[in-house]
C-alpha positions, 0 to 999 in steps of 0.5 A: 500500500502506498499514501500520497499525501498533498497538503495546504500550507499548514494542514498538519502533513508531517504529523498525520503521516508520522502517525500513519506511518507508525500505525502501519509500521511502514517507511514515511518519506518526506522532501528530506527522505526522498533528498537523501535517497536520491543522494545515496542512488547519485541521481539528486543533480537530475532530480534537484528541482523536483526533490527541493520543490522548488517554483518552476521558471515563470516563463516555463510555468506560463508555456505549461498553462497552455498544455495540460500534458507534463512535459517529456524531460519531467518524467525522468523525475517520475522515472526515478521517484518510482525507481526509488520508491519500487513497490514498497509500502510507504507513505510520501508527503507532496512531490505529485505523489498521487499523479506518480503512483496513480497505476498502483491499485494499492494507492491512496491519495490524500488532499489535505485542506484547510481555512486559511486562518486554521492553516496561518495560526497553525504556522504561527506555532510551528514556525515561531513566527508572526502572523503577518510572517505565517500569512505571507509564509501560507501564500507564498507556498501554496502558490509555489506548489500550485505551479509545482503541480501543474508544471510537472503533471499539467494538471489543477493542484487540490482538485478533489477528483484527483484524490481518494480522499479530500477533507479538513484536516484542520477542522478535525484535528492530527490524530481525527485525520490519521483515524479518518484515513485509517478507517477509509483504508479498512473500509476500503479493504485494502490493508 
């Protein structure tokens, strides 16, 4: 089984994956994991900008509006993901996970949303910063991976259709949504 978790700014990821991670007893991989990962395969120079989620040229990202397939020298990014992750049971956070691994029947794709005034104050207290620093901080990466996800797979970051499950997590809270999504996988029976 592997668990694709996309996320707001904010939404409690790190933390939901971490439980689900120990509830399962399976590998959590975040952008540091996968980084390391990479590193060790000697593949991190080619992989670099998609590992570090790092906002696409802007003149890029406006040739990519116009088309809704990813480009052919990004699938060499999804070429090597795969590789890395094999068919393993895991859970990752971000990096198109749900778009890379979207043929394995044993998938289960995350959306997790929130208010954005739930997503500021949760960086408020994560970051130790202030609330105008945590709102610019909110915007400024949500918007950077709206063109992340589009870029890379041509399609609209946060579309519900594209996701097992899409919900709140702000509203119910870390350890409600690791219980919401375990129960979704046991209902589902795939674990």
């Amino acid at each position: 089984m592997i668990i694709t978790i996309a996320r707001q700014c904010g939404c409690g990821a790190l933390h939901i994956g971490e439980q689900l991670s120990a509830f399962y007893g399976i590998p959590f991989y975040t952008r540091k994991n996968l980084l390391e990962m990479a590193r060790q395969k000697g593949v991190l120079e080619e992989m670099d900008d998609f590992f570090e989620e790092r906002p696409v040229d802007e003149l890029m990202f406006a040739i990519s509006q116009f088309d809704d397939e990813p480009k052919v020298a990004n699938c060499k990014a999804f070429e090597i993901l795969y590789d890395l992750i094999g068919s393993q049971d895991c859970i990752i956070i971000g990096r198109c996970g749900n778009y890379i691994f979207r043929n394995r029947k044993d998938l289960v794709s995350i959306f997790l949303k929130g208010s954005l005034q739930g997503r500021i104050s949760a960086i408020v207290k994560e970051e130790h910063i202030s609330h105008e620093e945590a709102k610019q901080f909110v915007h400024d990466l949500d918007e950077s991976r709206v063109r992340y996800h589009k870029y890379y797979t041509g399609m609209k970051w946060g579309e519900a259709n594209d996701y097992d499950l899409c919900f709140d997590s702000i509203r119910l809270g870390t350890e409600n949504s690791a219980d919401f999504i375990e129960q979704y996988i046991r209902e589902i029976n795939l674990k």
